[in-house]
C-alpha positions in Angstrom: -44.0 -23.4 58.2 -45.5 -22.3 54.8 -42.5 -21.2 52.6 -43.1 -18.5 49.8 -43.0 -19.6 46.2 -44.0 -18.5 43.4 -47.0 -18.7 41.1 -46.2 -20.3 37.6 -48.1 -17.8 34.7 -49.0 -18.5 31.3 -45.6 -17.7 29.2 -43.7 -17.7 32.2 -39.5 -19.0 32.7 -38.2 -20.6 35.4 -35.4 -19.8 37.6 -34.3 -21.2 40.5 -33.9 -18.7 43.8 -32.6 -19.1 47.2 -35.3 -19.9 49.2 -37.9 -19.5 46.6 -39.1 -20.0 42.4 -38.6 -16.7 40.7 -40.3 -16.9 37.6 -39.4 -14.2 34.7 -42.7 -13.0 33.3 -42.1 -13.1 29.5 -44.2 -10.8 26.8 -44.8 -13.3 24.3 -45.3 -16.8 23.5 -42.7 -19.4 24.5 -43.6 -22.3 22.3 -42.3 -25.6 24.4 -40.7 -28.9 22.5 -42.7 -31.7 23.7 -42.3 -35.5 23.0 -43.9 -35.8 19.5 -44.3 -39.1 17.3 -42.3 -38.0 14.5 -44.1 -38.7 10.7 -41.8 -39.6 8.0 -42.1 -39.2 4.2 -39.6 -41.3 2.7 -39.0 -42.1 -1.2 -37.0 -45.2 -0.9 -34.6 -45.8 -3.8 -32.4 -49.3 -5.4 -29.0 -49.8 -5.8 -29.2 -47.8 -9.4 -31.0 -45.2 -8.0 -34.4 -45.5 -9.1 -36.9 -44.4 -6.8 -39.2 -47.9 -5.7 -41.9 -46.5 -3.6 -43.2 -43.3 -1.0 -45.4 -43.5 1.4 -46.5 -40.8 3.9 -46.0 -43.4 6.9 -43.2 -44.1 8.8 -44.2 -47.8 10.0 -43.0 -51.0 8.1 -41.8 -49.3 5.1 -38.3 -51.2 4.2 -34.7 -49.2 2.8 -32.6 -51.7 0.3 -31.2 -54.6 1.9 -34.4 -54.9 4.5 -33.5 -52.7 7.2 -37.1 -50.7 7.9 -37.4 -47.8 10.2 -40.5 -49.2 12.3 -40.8 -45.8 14.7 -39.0 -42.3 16.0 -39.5 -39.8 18.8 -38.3 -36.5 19.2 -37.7 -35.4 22.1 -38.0 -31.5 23.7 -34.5 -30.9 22.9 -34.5 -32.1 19.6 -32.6 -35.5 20.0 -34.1 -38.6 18.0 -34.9 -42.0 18.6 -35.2 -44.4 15.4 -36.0 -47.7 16.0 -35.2 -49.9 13.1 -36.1 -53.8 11.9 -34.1 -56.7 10.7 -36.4 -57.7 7.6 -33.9 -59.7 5.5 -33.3 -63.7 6.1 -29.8 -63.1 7.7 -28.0 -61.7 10.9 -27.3 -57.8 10.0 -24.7 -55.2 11.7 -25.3 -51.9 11.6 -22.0 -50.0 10.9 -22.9 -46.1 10.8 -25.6 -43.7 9.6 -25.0 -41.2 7.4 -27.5 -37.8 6.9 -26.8 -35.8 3.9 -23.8 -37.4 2.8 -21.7 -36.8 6.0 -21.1 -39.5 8.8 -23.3 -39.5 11.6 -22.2 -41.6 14.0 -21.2 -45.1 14.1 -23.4 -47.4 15.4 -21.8 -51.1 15.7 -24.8 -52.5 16.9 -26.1 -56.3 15.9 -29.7 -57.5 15.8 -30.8 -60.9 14.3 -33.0 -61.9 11.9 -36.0 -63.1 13.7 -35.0 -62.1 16.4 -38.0 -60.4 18.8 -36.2 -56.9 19.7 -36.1 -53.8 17.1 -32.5 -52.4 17.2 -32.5 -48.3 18.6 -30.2 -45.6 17.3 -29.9 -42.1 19.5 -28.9 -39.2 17.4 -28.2 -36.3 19.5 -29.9 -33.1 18.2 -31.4 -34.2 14.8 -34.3 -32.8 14.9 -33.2 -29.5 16.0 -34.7 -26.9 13.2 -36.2 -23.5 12.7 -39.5 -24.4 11.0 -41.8 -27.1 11.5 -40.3 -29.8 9.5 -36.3 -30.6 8.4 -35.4 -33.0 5.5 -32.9 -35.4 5.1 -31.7 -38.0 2.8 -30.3 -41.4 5.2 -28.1 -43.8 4.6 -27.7 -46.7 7.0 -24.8 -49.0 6.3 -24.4 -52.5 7.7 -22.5 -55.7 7.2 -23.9 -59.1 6.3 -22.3 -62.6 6.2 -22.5 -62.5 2.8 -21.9 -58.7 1.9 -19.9 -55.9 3.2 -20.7 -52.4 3.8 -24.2 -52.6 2.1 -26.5 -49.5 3.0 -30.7 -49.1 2.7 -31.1 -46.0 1.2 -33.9 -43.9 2.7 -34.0 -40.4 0.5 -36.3 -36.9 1.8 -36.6 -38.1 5.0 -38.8 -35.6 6.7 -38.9 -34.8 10.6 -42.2 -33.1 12.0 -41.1 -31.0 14.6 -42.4 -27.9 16.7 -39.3 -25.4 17.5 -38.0 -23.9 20.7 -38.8 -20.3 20.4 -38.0 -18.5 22.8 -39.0 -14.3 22.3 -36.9 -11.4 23.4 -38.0 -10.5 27.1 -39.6 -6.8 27.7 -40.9 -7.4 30.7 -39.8 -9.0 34.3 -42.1 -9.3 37.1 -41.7 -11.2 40.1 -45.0 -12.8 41.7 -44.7 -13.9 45.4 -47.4 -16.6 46.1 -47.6 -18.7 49.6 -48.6 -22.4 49.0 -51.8 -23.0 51.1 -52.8 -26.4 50.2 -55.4 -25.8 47.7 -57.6 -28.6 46.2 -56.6 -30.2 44.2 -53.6 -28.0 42.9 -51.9 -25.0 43.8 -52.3 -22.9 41.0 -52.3 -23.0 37.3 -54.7 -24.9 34.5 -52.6 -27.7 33.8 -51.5 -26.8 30.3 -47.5 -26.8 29.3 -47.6 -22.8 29.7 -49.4 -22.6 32.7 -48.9 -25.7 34.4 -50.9 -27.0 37.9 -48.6 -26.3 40.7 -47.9 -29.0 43.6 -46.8 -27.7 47.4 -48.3 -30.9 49.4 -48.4 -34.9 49.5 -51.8 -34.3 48.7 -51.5 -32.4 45.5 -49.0 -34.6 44.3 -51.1 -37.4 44.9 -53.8 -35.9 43.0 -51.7 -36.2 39.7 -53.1 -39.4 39.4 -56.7 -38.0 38.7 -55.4 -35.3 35.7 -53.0 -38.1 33.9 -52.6 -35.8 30.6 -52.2 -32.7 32.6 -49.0 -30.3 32.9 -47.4 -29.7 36.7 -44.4 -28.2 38.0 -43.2 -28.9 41.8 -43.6 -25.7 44.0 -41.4 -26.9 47.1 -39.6 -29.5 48.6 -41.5 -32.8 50.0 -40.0 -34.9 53.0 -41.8 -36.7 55.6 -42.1 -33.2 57.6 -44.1 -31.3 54.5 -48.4 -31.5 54.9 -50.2 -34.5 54.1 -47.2 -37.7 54.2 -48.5 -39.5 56.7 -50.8 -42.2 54.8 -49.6 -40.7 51.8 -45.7 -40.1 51.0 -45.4 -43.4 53.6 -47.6 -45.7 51.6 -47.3 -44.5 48.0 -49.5 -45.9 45.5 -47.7 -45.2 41.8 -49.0 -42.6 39.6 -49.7 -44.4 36.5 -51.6 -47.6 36.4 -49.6 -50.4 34.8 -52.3 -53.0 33.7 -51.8 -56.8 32.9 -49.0 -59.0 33.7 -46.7 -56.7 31.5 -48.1 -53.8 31.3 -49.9 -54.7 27.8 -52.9 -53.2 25.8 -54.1 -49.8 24.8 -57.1 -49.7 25.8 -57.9 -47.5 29.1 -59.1 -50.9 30.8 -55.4 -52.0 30.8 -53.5 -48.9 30.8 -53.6 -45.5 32.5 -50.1 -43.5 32.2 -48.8 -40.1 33.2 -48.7 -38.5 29.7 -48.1 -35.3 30.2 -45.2 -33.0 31.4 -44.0 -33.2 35.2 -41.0 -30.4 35.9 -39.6 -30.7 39.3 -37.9 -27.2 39.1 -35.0 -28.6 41.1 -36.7 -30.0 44.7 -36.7 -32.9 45.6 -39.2 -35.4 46.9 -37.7 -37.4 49.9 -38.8 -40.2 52.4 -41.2 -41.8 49.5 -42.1 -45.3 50.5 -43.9 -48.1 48.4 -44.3 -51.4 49.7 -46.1 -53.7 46.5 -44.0 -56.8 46.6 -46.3 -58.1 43.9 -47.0 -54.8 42.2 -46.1 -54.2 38.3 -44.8 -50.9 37.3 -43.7 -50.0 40.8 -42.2 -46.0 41.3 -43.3 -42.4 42.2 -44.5 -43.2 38.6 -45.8 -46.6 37.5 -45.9 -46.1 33.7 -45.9 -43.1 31.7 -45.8 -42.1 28.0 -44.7 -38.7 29.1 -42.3 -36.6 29.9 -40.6 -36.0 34.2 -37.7 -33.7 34.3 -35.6 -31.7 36.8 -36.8 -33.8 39.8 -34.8 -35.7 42.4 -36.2 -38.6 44.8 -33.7 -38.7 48.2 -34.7 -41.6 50.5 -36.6 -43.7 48.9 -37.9 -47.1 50.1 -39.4 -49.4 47.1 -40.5 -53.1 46.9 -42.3 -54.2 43.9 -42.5 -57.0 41.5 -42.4 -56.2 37.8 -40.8 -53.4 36.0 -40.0 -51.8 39.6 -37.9 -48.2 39.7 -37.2 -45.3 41.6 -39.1 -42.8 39.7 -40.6 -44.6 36.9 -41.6 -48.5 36.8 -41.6 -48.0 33.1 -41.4 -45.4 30.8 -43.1 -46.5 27.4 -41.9 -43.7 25.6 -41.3 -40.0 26.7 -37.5 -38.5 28.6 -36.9 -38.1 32.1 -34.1 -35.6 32.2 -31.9 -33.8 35.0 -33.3 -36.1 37.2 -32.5 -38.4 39.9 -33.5 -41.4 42.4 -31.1 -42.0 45.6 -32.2 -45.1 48.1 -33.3 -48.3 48.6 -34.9 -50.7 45.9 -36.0 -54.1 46.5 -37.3 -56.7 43.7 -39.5 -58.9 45.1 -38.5 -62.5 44.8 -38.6 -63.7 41.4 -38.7 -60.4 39.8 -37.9 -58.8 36.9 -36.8 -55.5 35.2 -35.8 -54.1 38.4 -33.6 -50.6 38.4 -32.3 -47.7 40.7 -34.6 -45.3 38.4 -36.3 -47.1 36.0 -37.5 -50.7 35.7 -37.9 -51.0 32.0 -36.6 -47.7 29.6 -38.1 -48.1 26.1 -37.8 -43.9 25.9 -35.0 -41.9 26.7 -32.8 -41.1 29.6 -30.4 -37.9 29.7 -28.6 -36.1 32.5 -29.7 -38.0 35.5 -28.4 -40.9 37.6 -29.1 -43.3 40.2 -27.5 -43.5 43.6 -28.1 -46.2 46.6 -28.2 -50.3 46.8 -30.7 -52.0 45.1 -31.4 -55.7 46.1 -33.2 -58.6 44.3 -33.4 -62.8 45.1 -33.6 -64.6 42.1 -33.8 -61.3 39.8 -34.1 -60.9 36.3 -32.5 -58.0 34.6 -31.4 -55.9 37.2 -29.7 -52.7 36.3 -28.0 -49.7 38.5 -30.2 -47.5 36.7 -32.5 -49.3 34.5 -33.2 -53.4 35.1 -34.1 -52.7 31.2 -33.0 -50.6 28.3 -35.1 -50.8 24.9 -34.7 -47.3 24.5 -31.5 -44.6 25.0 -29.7 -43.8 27.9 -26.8 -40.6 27.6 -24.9 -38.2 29.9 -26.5 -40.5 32.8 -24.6 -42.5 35.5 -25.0 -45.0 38.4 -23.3 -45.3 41.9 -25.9 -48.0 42.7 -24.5 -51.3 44.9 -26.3 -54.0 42.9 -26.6 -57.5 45.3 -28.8 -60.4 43.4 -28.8 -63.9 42.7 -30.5 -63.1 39.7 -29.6 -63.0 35.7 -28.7 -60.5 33.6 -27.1 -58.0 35.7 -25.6 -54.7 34.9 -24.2 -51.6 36.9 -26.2 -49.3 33.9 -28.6 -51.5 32.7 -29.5 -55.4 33.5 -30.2 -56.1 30.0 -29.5 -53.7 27.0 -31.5 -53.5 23.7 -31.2 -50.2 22.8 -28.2 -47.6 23.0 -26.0 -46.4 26.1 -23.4 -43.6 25.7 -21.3 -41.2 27.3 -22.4 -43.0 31.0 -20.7 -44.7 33.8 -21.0 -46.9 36.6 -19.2 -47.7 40.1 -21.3 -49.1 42.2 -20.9 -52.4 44.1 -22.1 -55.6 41.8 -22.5 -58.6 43.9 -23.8 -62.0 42.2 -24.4 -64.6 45.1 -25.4 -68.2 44.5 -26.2 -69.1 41.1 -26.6 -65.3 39.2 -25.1 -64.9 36.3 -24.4 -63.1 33.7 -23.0 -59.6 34.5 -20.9 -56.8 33.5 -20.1 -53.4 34.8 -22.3 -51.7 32.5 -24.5 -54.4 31.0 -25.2 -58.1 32.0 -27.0 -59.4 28.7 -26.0 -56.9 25.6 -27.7 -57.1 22.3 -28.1 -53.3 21.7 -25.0 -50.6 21.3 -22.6 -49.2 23.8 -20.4 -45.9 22.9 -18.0 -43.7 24.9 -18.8 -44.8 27.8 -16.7 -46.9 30.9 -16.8 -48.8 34.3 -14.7 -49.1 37.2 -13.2 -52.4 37.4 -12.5 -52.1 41.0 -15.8 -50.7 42.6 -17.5 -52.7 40.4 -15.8 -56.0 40.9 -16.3 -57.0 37.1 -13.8 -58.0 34.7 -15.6 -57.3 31.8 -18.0 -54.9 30.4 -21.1 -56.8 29.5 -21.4 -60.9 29.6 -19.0 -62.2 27.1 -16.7 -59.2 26.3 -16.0 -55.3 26.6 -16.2 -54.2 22.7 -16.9 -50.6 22.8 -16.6 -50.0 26.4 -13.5 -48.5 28.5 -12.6 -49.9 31.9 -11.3 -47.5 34.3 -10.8 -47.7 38.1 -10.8 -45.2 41.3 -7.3 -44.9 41.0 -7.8 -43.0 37.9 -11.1 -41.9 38.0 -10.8 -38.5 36.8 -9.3 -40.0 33.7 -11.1 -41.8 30.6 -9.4 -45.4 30.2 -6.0 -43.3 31.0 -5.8 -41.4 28.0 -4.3 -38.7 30.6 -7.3 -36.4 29.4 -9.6 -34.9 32.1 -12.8 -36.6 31.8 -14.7 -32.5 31.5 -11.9 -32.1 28.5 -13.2 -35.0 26.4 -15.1 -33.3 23.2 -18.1 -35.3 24.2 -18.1 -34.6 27.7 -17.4 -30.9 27.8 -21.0 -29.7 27.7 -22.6 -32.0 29.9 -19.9 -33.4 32.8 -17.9 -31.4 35.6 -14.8 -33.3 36.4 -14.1 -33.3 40.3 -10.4 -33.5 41.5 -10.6 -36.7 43.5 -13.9 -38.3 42.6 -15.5 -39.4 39.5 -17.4 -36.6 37.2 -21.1 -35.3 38.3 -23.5 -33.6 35.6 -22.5 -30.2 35.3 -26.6 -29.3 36.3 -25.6 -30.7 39.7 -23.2 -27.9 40.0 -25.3 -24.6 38.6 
């Protein structure tokens, strides 16, 4: 049965209907937020206040106490990313940030000197301006063995960024369109404002042939929609992820999604994958860009390396209001294996994983990421985790970069000779922050391998409370915006009920 939709226009909003896409035809120009590298101009200055260097490049330049701010992202709603580097000769812990003099958060994460991984800070809505660029002056303070509270001193930061801008609407028009399986796409020209359209398995398999393009997702897929058979049943990842890990830029190694892929609210269900020796194993093997409002329901995936849901990994880019519910499998002797993404090193908001998700011998297997190198907020996992594998983690296996505001309750289960788990984490070296497991579903004492600093263990007894403060979990200042408490269950996203 075709099913009416409709036709996504240049300048166009969407809404979801009953039965259909209405789009709001808008007279104007809606300018879109998309993943940018952000380029910093910094004037770095000593501890007396004279100014010891600019540069116009945001790589390897180092603040006062050799803490260097290495890379950023921005993402569309104006969060930032900073990744930052131990460059001293001595183990560093990073206390807080402050931007313009006032506290910005507090950080409390470690990273070693020498040590391989870059330490990630999430900073919810920094970027969020209403010209092209915003200035700063940052302070990041950190303790030593030697020293207390010392601070590099980074002074007229400034953040590149492209506002939302979204015009008064004159004008509403409704546009009924009927999908009819064009070739390759149902509509559209693949830009952000008038993105290709996708009805079919076959259109959505075409993605893989316009990687930089622009799509939003028309209608529901299941194993019933045109075109599964030898397609949604024996899914080959968009994305290709080349070399053992993923490695190299150059196109002979690497081919990711880059550009924008909007589910509009359906769902894709009934996906299969079967690559038990496949790297970057998901509806989306690697990407760069950006996958939002999109949920995967039934999924059956085996891979090897960096397997997921919905993304094998994600080098950099957000998935956001999105999910993945079903069946993962690590092949034996895999690694960075997760309910929705193998291996993060982007950003994660609103979404959440449900299902089991099964590995021998797995390393860094997480309910929703077997990874984290990048940011993870507002997101959740109900995943049953069972593995005689390492590092093991109802949120994330392994955790380099920053979780907050999250949960899990799903099922871990070590057999043999796994080890090292927690209920949110199995191996932590990044930063954890209002955020909590449930000791009971989980079946783990602790938070992450070795202790439970900066989590909160809770248990379905009290699961509409936070670490029974006797405040509603929707009540919590940090939780009001993006959480909908339920009266006998834990909390679901508040997009899950609009």
């Amino acid at each position: 049965m075709v099913n009416k939709v409709q036709i996504p226009r240049r300048g166009q909003v969407l809404i979801r209907g009953q039965g259909t896409i209405e789009y709001l035809v808008i007279i104007g120009i809606v300018v879109v937020l998309s993943l940018v590298v952000v380029g910093i101009v910094m004037t770095q200055t000593n501890s007396s206040g004279d100014v010891s260097g600019t540069s116009s490049t945001i790589k390897n330049r180092v603040g006062v106490g050799g803490i260097s701010i290495v890379d950023a992202a921005v993402d569309r709603d104006g969060n930032a990313l900073l990744i930052l580097k131990n460059l001293s000769a001595e183990d560093l812990v990073v206390n807080k940030i402050t931007i313009d003099g006032v506290d910005y958060d507090t950080i409390g994460g470690q990273f070693v000197y020498g040590g391989p991984k870059d330490l990630s800070i999430f900073l919810e809505g920094l970027a969020v301006c209403d010209g092209t660029k915003k200035s700063y002056t940052l302070k990041i303070y950190f303790n030593s063995p030697n020293i207390s509270n010392k601070n590099s001193d980074f002074q007229s930061v400034i953040i590149d960024c492209v506002p939302r801008v979204v015009p008064p609407v004159d004008v509403v028009e409704t546009i009924s369109f009927t999908c009819v399986n064009s070739s390759p796409f149902e509509s559209g020209s693949g830009t952000l404002e008038d993105p290709f359209g996708v009805c079919s398995w076959d259109q959505l398999n075409n993605v893989r042939d316009y990687l930089d393009a622009n799509f939003v997702l028309l209608d529901d897929l299941d194993s019933s929609s045109t075109g599964y058979s030898g397609v949604g049943d024996e899914w080959e990842p968009i994305g290709v992820c080349g070399g053992l890990f993923c490695t190299g830029d150059s196109p002979n190694f690497n081919y990711p999604f880059e550009g924008d892929f909007n589910g509009t609210s359906h769902t894709i269900s009934n996906l299969k994958i079967n690559l038990p020796s496949g790297v970057g194993v998901g509806l989306f093997g690697v990407i760069t860009g950006n996958i939002s409002n999109v949920g995967l329901i039934d999924v059956n995936v085996t891979g090897d390396t960096y397997v997921g849901g919905l993304v094998g990994r994600q080098i950099r880019g957000t998935i956001s209001n999105s999910y993945s519910s079903g069946n993962i499998i690590g092949s034996n002797s895999s690694s960075a294996v997760g309910g929705l993404v193998g291996i993060l090193e982007g950003i994660v908001v609103n979404s959440y994983a449900k299902g089991d998700l099964a590995g021998p011998d797995t390393t860094s297997v997480g309910g929703l990421s077997g990874v984290c190198d990048g940011s993870i907020s507002n997101s959740y996992s109900t995943v049953n985790v069972t593995t005689s594998g390492h590092y093991v983690g109802g949120i994330a296996g392994e955790l380099q970069g920053t979780i907050s505001n999250s949960f899990a309750n799903g099922e871990i289960n070590i057999i043999e000779s796994g080890d090292t788990s927690g209920g949110l984490v199995g191996y932590n070296s990044g930063t954890i922050s209002n955020s909590y497991w449930d000791t009971t579903l989980t079946g783990q004492e602790d938070c992450y391998d070795g202790g439970s600093t900066d989590c909160t263990p809770t248990n379905s007894e009290a699961s509409l409370y936070y670490g029974g403060s006797g405040i509603p979990f929707d009540e919590l200042s940090w939780a009001t915006d993006n959480w909908q408490g339920q009266s006998s269950d834990y909390p679901i996203l508040t997009w899950q009920v609009d």
